[in-house]
C-alpha positions as CSV (number, residue, x, y, z in Angstrom):
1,X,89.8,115.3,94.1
2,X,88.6,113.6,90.8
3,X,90.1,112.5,87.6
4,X,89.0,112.2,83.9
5,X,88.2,109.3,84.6
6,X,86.2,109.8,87.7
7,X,88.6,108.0,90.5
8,X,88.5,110.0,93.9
9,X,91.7,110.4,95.6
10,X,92.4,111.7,99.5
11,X,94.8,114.4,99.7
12,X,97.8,115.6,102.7
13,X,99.4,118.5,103.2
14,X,103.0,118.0,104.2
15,X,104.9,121.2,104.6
16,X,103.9,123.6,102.1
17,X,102.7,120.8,99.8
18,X,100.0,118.8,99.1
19,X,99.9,115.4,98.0
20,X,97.5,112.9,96.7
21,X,97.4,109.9,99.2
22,X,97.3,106.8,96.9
23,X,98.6,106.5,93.3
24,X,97.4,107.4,90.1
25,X,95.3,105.2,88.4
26,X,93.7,107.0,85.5
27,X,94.0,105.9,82.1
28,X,93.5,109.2,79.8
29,X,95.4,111.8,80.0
30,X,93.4,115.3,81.3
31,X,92.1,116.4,77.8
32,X,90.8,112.7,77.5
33,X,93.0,111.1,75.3
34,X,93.3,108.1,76.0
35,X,96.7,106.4,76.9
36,X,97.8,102.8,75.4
37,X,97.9,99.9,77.2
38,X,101.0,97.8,77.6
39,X,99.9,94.5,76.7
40,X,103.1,92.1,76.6
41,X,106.8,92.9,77.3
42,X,107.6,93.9,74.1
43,X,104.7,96.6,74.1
44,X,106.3,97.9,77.2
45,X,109.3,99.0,75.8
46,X,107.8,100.7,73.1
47,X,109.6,104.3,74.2
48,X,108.9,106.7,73.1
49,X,105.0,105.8,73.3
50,X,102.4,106.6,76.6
51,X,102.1,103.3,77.8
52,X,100.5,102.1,80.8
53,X,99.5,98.6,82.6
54,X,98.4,97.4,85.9
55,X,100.6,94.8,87.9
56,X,100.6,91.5,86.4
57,X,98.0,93.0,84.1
58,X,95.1,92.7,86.5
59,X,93.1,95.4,87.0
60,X,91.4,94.2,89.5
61,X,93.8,96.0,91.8
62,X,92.2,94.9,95.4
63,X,94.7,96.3,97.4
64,X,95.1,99.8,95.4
65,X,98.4,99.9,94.1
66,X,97.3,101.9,91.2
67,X,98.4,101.6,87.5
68,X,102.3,101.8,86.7
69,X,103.1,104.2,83.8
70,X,106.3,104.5,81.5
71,X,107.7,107.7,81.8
72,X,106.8,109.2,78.1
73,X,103.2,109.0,79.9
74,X,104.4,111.2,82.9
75,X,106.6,113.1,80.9
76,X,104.8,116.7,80.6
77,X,104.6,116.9,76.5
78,X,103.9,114.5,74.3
79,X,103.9,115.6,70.5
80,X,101.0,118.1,71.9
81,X,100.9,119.2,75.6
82,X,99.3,116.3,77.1
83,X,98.7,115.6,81.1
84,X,98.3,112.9,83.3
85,X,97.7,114.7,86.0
86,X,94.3,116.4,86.8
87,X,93.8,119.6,86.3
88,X,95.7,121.5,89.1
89,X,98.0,119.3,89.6
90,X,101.1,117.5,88.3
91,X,104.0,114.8,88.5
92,X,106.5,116.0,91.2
93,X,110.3,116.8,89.9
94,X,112.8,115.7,91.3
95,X,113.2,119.0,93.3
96,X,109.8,118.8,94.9
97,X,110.7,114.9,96.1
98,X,113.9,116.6,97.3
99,X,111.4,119.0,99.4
100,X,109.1,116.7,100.5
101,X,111.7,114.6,101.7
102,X,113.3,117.6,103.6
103,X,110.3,118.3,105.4
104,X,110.1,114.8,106.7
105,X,113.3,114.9,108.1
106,X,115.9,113.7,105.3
107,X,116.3,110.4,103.1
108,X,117.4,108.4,105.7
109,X,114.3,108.3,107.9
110,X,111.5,109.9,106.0
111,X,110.6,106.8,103.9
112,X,109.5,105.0,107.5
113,X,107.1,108.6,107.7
114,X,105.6,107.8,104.2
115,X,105.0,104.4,104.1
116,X,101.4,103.1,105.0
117,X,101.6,100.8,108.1
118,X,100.0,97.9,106.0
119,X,100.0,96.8,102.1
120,X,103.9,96.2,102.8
121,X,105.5,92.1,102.9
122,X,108.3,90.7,105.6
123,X,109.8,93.2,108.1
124,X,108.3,96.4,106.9
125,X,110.8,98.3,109.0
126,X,109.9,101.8,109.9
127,X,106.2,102.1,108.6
128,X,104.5,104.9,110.7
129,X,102.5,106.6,108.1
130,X,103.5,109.5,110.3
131,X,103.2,112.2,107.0
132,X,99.8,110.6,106.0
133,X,101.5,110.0,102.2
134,X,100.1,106.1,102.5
135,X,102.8,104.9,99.9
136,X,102.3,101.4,99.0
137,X,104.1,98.5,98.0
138,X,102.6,98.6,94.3
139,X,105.8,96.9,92.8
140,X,107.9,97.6,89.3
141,X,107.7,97.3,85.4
142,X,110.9,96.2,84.5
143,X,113.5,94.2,81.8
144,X,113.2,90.4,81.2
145,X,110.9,89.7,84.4
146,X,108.2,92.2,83.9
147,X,106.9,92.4,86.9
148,X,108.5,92.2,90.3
149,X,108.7,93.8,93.8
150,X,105.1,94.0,94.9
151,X,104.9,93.9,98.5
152,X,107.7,95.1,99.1
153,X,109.0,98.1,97.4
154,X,106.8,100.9,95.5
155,X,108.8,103.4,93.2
156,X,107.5,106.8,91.9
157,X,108.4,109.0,89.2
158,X,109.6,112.1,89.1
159,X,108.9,114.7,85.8
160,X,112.7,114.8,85.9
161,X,115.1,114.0,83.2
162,X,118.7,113.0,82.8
163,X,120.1,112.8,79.2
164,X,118.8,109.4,78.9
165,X,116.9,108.4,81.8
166,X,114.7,109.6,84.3
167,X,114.6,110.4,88.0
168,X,112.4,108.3,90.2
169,X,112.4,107.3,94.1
170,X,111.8,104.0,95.9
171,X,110.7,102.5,98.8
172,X,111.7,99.6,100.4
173,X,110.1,97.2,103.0
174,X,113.6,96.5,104.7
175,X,114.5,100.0,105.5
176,X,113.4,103.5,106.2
177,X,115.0,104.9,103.4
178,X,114.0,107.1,100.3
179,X,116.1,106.1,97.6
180,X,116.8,108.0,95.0
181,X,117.7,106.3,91.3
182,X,117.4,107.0,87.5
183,X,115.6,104.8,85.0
184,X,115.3,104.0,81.3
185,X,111.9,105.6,80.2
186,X,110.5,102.1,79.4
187,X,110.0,101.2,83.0
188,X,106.5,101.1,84.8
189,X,106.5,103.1,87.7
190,X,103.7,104.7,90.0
191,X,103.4,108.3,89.9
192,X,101.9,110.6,92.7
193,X,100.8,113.9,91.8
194,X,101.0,117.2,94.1
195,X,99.1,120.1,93.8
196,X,100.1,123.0,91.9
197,X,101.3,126.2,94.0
């Protein structure tokens, strides 16, 4: 599968779902409009704004981490309808992490299932890759040290609101968990996308 802006992505089918296997890392949204670019901090916490930036602003990207989005950018309507996600497909809610994490068995143990067995720093307990999700270790977006965590944790979206927040769910290199956690919209995150029924 293909985006707008050409990048090919590997999907799984897990349960009743299926999932692209590495991040997003287009930088239009479906119609082609094109999204911002979070320059400096400040830029990144210009909610309510599509913003999005690769990891230390490199977008080199060599181990394909993908591109880390503020949430106004995964966020389903913007002004117009706009998309991130190709057509087809969409930004999981929080219901359909809840499902996929289900399916592999529950929060405690499914994050060893989804984590690719390499890309992660240290102890990397539980990798197995069992599920075929591949998550990586693509890192965070966040406050005064604007970026931190690669290597060893990798957080997702969810479409999901709270009244002033979002939803989103984290790996961790230590553990085997799937944690789940809301955010303040400004944060970069990595978004997966599963397929529409």
């Amino acid at each position: 599968m293909r985006d707008i802006d050409g990048n090919l992505y590997h999907t799984v089918t897990i349960g009743t779902q299926i999932w692209m296997t590495e991040n997003l890392k287009v930088t239009k949204f479906n119609d082609g409009t094109p999204i911002d670019i979070a320059k400096d901090l400040k830029s990144s916490k210009s909610w309510p704004y599509p913003l999005y930036c690769w990891y230390n602003n490199d977008p080199s990207d060599p181990n394909h981490y993908g591109i880390l989005y503020n949430y106004m950018t995964v966020h389903q309507t913007y002004l117009v309808p706009l998309y991130i996600a190709p057509e087809g497909w969409h930004v999981p809610s929080d219901e359909e992490w809840n499902k996929l994490i289900s399916y592999l068995g529950g929060s405690d143990i499914a994050g060893g299932k989804m984590k690719s067995i390499s890309g992660w720093n240290g102890s990397d307990t539980g990798s197995t890759s069992e599920s075929g999700f591949t998550a990586l270790s693509g890192g965070i977006r966040f406050g005064d040290n604007p970026f931190y965590q690669l290597g060893k944790r990798g957080y997702w979206w969810s479409s999901s609101m709270t009244t002033s927040m979002a939803w989103y769910r984290y790996l961790s290199n230590y553990d085997e968990v799937v944690y789940r956690y809301e955010s303040v919209r400004s944060t970069g995150n990595s978004v997966r996308c599963v397929k529409e029924n």
